[in-house]
LOMIMI-561058 format. One record per residue (C-alpha): x, y, z. Coordinates in Angstrom, 2 decimals, always signed. Each point is the difference from the previous one (the first is absolute). Layout:
// LOMIMI-561058
<<X Y Z>>
...
// end
This chain:
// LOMIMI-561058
<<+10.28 +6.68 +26.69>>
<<-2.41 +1.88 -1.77>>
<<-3.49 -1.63 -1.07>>
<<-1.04 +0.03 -3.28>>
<<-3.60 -0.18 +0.62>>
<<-2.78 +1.47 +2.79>>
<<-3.32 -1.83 +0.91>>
<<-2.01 +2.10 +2.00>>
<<-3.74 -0.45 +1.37>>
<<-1.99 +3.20 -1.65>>
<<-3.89 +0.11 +0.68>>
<<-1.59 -2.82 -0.76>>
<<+2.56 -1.56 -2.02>>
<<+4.04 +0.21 -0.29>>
<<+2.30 +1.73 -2.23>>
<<+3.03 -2.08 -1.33>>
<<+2.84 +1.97 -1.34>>
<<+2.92 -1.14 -2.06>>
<<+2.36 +2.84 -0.56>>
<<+3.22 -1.39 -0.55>>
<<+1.80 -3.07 -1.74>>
<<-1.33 -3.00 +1.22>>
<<+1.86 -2.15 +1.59>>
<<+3.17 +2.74 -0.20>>
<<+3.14 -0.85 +2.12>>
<<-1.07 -3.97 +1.07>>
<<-2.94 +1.08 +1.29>>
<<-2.92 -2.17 -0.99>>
<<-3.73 +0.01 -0.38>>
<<-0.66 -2.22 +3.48>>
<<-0.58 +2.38 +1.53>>
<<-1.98 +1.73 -1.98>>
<<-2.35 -3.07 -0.13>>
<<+0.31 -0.64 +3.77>>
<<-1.65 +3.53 -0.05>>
<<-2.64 +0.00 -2.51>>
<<-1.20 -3.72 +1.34>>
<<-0.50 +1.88 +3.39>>
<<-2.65 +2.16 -1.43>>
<<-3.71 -1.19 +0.19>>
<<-1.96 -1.93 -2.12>>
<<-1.84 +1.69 -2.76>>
<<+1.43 +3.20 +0.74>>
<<+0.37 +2.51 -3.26>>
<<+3.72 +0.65 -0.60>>
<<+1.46 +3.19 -1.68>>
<<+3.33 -0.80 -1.53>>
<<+2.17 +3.03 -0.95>>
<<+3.06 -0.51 -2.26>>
<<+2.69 +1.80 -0.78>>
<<+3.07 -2.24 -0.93>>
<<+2.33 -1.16 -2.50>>
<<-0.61 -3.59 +0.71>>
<<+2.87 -2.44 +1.00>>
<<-0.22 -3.57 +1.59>>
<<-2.66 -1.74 -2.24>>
<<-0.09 -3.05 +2.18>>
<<-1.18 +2.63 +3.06>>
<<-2.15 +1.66 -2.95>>
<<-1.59 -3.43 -0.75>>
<<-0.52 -1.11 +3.57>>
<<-1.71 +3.74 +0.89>>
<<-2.19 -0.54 -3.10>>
<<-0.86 -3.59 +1.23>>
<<-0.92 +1.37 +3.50>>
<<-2.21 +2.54 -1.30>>
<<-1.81 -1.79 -2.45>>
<<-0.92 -2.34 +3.13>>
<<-1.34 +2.80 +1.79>>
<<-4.04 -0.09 +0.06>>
<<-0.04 +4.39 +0.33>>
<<+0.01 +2.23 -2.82>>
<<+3.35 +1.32 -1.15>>
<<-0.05 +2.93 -1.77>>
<<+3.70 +0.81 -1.34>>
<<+0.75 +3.70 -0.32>>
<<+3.40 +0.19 -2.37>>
<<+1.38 +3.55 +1.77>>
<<+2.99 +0.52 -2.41>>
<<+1.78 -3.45 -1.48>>
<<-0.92 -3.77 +0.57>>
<<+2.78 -1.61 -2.54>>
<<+1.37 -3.01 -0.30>>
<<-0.99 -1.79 +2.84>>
<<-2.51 +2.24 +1.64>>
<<-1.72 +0.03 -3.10>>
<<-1.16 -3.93 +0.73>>
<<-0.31 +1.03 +3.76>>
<<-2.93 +2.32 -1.78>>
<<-1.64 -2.29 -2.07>>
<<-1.33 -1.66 +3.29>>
<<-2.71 +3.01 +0.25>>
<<-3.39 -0.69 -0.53>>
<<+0.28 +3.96 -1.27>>
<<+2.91 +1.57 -1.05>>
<<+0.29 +3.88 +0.07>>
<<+2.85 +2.08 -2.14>>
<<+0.01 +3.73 +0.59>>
<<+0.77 +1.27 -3.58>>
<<+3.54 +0.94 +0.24>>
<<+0.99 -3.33 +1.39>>
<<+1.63 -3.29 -1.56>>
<<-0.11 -3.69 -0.02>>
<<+2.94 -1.77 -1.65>>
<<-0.11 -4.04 -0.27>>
<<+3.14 -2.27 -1.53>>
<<+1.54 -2.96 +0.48>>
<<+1.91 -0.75 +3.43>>
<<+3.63 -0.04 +0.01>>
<<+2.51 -1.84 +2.18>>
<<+3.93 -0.39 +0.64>>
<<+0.95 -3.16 +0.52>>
<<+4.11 -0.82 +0.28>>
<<+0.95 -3.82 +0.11>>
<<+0.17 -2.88 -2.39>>
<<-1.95 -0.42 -3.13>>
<<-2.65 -2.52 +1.94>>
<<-0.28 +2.80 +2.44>>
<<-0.94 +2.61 -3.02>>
<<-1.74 -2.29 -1.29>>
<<-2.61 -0.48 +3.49>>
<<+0.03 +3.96 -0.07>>
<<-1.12 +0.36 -3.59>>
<<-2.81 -2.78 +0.69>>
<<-1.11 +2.03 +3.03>>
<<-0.18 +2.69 -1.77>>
<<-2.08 -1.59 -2.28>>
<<-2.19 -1.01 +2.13>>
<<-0.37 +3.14 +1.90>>
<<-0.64 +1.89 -3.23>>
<<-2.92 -2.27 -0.78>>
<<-1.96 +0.73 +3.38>>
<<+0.64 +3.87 -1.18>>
<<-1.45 -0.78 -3.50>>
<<-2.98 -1.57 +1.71>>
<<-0.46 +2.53 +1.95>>
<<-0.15 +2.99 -2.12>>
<<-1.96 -2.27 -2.68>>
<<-2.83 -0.67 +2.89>>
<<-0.12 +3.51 +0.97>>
<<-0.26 +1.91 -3.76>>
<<-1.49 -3.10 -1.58>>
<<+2.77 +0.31 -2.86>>
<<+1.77 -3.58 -0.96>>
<<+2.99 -1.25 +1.74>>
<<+1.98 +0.67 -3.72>>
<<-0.83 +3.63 +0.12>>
<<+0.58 +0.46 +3.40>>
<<+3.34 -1.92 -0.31>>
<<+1.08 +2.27 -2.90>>
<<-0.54 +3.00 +1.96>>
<<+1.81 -1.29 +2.55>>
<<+3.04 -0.64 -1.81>>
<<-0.16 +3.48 -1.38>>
<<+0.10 +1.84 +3.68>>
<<-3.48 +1.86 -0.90>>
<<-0.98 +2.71 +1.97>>
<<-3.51 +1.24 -0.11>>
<<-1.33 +3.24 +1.51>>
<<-3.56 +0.43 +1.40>>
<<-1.81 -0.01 -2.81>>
<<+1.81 -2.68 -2.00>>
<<-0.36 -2.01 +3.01>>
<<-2.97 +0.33 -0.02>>
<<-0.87 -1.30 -3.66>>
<<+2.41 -2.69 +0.62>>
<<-2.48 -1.44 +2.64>>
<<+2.91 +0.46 +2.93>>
<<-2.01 +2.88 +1.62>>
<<-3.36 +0.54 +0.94>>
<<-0.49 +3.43 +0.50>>
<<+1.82 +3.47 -0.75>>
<<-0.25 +2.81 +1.96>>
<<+1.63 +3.61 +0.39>>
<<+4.20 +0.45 -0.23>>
<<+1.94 -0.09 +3.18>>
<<+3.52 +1.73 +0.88>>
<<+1.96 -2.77 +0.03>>
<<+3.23 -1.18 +2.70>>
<<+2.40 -2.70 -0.49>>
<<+3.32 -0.65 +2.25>>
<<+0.83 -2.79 -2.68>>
<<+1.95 +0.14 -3.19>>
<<-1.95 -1.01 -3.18>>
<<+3.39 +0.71 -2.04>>
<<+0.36 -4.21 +0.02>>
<<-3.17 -0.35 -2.15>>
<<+0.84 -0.35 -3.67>>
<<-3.25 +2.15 -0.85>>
<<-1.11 +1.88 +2.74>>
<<-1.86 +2.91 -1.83>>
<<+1.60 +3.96 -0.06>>
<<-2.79 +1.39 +1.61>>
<<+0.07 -2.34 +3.02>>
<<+3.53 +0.61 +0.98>>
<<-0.71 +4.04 -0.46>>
<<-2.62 -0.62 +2.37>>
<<+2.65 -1.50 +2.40>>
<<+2.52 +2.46 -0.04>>
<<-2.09 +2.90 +0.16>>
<<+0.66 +1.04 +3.60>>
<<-3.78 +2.00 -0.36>>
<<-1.40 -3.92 -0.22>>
<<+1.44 -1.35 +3.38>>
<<-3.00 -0.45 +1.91>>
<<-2.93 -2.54 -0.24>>
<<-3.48 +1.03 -1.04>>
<<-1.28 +0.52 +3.43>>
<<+2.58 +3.26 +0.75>>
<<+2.04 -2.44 +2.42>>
<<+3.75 +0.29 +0.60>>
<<+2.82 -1.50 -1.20>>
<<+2.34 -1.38 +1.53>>
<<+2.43 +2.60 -0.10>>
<<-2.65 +2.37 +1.10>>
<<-0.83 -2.17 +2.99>>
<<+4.72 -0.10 +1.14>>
<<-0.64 +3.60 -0.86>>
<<-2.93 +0.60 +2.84>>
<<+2.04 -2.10 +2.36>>
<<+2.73 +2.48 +0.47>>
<<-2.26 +2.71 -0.10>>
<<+0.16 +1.57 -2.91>>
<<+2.92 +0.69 +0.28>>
<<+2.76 -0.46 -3.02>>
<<+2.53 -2.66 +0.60>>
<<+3.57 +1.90 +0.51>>
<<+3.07 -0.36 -2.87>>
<<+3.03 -1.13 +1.28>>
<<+2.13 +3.24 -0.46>>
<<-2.53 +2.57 -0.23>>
<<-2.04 +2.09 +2.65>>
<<-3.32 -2.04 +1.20>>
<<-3.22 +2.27 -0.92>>
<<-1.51 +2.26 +2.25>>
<<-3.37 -1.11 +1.61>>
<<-2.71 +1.34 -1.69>>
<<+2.59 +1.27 -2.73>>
<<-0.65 -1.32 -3.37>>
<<+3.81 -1.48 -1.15>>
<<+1.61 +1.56 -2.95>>
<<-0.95 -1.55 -3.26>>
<<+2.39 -2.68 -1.71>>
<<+2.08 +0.76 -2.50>>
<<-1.35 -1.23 -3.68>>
<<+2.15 -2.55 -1.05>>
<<-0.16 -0.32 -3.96>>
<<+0.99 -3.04 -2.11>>
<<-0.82 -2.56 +2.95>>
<<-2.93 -2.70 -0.20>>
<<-1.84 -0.09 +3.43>>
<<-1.63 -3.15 -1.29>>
<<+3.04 -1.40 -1.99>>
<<+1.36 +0.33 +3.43>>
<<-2.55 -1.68 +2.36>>
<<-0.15 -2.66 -3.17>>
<<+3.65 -0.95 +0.65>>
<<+0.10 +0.33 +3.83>>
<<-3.18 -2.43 +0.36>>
<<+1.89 -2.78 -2.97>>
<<+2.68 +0.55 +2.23>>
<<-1.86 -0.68 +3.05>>
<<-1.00 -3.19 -1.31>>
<<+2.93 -1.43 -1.48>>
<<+1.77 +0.15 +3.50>>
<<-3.05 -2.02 +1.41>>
<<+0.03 -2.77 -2.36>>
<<+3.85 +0.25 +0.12>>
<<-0.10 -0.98 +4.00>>
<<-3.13 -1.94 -0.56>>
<<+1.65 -2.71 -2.47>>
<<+3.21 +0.04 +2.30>>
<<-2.40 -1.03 +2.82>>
<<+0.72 +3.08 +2.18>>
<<-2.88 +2.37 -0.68>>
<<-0.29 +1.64 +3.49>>
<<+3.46 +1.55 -1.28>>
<<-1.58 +2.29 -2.73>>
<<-1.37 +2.45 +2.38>>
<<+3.47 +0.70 +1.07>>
<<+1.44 +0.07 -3.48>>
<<-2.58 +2.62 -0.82>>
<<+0.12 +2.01 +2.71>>
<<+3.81 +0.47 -0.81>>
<<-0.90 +0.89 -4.28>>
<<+2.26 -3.28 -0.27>>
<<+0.61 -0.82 -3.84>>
<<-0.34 -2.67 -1.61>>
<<+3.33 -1.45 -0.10>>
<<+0.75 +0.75 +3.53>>
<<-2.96 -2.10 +1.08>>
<<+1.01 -3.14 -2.01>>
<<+3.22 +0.81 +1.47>>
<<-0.92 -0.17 +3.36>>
<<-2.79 -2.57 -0.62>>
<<+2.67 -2.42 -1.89>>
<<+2.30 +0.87 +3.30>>
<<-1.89 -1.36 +2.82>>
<<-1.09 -2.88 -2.20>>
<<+3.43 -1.16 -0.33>>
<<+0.74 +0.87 +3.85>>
<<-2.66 -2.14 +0.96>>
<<+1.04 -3.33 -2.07>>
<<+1.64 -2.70 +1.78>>
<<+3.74 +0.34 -0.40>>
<<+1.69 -3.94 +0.11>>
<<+3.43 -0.04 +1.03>>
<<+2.66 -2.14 -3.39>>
<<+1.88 -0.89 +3.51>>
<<-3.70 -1.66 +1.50>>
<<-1.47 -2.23 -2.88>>
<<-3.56 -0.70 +1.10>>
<<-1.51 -3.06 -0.97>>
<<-2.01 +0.29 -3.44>>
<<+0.77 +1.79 -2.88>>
<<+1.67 +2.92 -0.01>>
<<-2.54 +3.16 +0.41>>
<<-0.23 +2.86 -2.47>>
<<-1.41 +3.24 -0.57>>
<<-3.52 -0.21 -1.29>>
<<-0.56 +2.70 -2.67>>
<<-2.07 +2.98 +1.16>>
<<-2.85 -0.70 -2.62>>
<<-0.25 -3.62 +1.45>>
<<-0.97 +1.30 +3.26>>
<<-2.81 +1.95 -1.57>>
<<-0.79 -2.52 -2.81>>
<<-3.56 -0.16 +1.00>>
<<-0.75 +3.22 +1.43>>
<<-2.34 +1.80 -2.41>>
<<-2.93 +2.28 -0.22>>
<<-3.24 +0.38 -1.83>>
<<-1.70 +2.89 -0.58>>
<<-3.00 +1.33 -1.89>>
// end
């Protein structure tokens, strides 16, 4: 399973990077912690970021671990901290924004399915979570809790330099080009210019010159272009013929839908308690309905089946209703 985050020893201190959603796919921050607690005492730390947030109790427990830290952290915001990440940043004793790049902070949000007491505990969680946020970003920018909690609710985004009036940054410095494998299309305001940035193909690499991942499969073949299925595989040393132009098609409408659609089979499989099943469904571009098909399926293959001709002692069993099953599964995210 792919990491979301590299620590690495550099010189005479380490480099921390979080370039991905945090805690994405189950994965959570102990490691992460198991990590950064391995590195000495005092040493300075610099923490690169370039994510779109996600598990805010991960985000709160990183921020935790480096506040405890006794080195210098010096938090370099590469393209995006939102949502979560954006508290992950706050732990900084500086915090650097190239000028092209953008912080977003709002309130977490959760799914909860159950009974009213359990949405009830969710929305007090919440809460509660969304108060150590306020706290947080009041602390760092030395604005009050109210006006930090009002810019919260409105999903503010702030680039360098309002960042930096706002007290959440420390220090601006030259623009980067900027690469994200994460959508931003779930963010109520996620500014125009941002999501250019994104899906300008001329932007996808990080502001050392490194390569993406795509250029990194590409080397490991050797260069060489993947074959069609149906068509003639390229010459070596051959450029291949150029693509057709396709007209009236999206390429980001497109990756938009195919990553929604990504997710919606995960948290299909996760709430029916069979998530090592959505690799498969996705490897065979399964829809929707076919997967709550099959999902309802083996459910009901798997339920006891009592004979009317062998009463068993006790009441009589029945079929528990899928959403009871789930009825405290739930997520939080920030």
């Amino acid at each position: 399973m792919k990491s979301w985050y590299t620590i690495r020893a550099r010189g005479t201190g380490a480099e921390v990077l979080i370039y991905d959603e945090i805690g994405a796919y189950g994965v959570s921050a102990k490691g992460f912690l198991a990590e950064l607690g391995a590195l000495p005492d005092g040493v300075p730390i610099d923490l690169r970021l370039n994510s779109p947030g996600g598990s805010v109790f991960d985000a709160v427990a990183i921020y935790n671990a480096l506040q405890r830290h006794d080195g210098t952290i010096t938090v370099w915001i590469d393209g995006v901290a939102a949502s979560a990440a954006s508290y992950v940043a706050m732990a900084g004793d500086e915090i650097v924004m190239p000028e092209n790049s953008f912080l977003m902070i709002h309130c977490p949000s959760g799914l909860v399915i159950g009974t009213a007491a359990d949405m009830r505990e969710m929305a007090e969680t919440m809460d509660k979570i969304a108060g150590t946020m306020v706290r947080g970003y009041a602390a760092r920018s030395g604005r009050s809790e109210k006006e930090i909690a009002a810019l919260m609710a409105a999903e503010t985004w702030f680039d360098a330099a309002a960042a930096l009036e706002a007290g959440l940054a420390t220090r601006m410095i030259e623009p980067v080009r900027i690469a994200a494998s994460f959508d931003i299309a779930r963010f109520r305001n996620a500014p125009p210019a941002l999501a250019e940035a994104i899906a300008d193909p001329a932007s996808e690499s990080d502001q050392d010159g490194n390569e993406t991942a795509e250029d990194v499969i590409g080397d490991e073949i050797g260069d060489e272009a993947p074959a069609v299925p149906g068509e003639p595989k390229p010459e070596r040393g051959k450029p291949p013929s150029p693509d057709p132009v396709a007209t009236g098609i999206d390429p980001t409408a497109i990756r938009r839908d195919a990553i929604a659609h990504a997710r919606a089979v995960v948290d299909l499989c996760r709430l029916a308690g069979q998530p090592q099943r959505a690799g498969r469904f996705l490897e065979e571009d399964a829809s929707l309905d076919a997967v709550r098909s099959s999902l309802l399926a083996t459910r009901a293959e798997a339920e006891a089946q009592i004979s009317p001709h062998h009463p068993q002692p006790g009441p009589t069993p029945t079929a528990r209703p899928w959403g009871d099953v789930i009825a405290r599964t739930f997520k939080l995210k920030g």
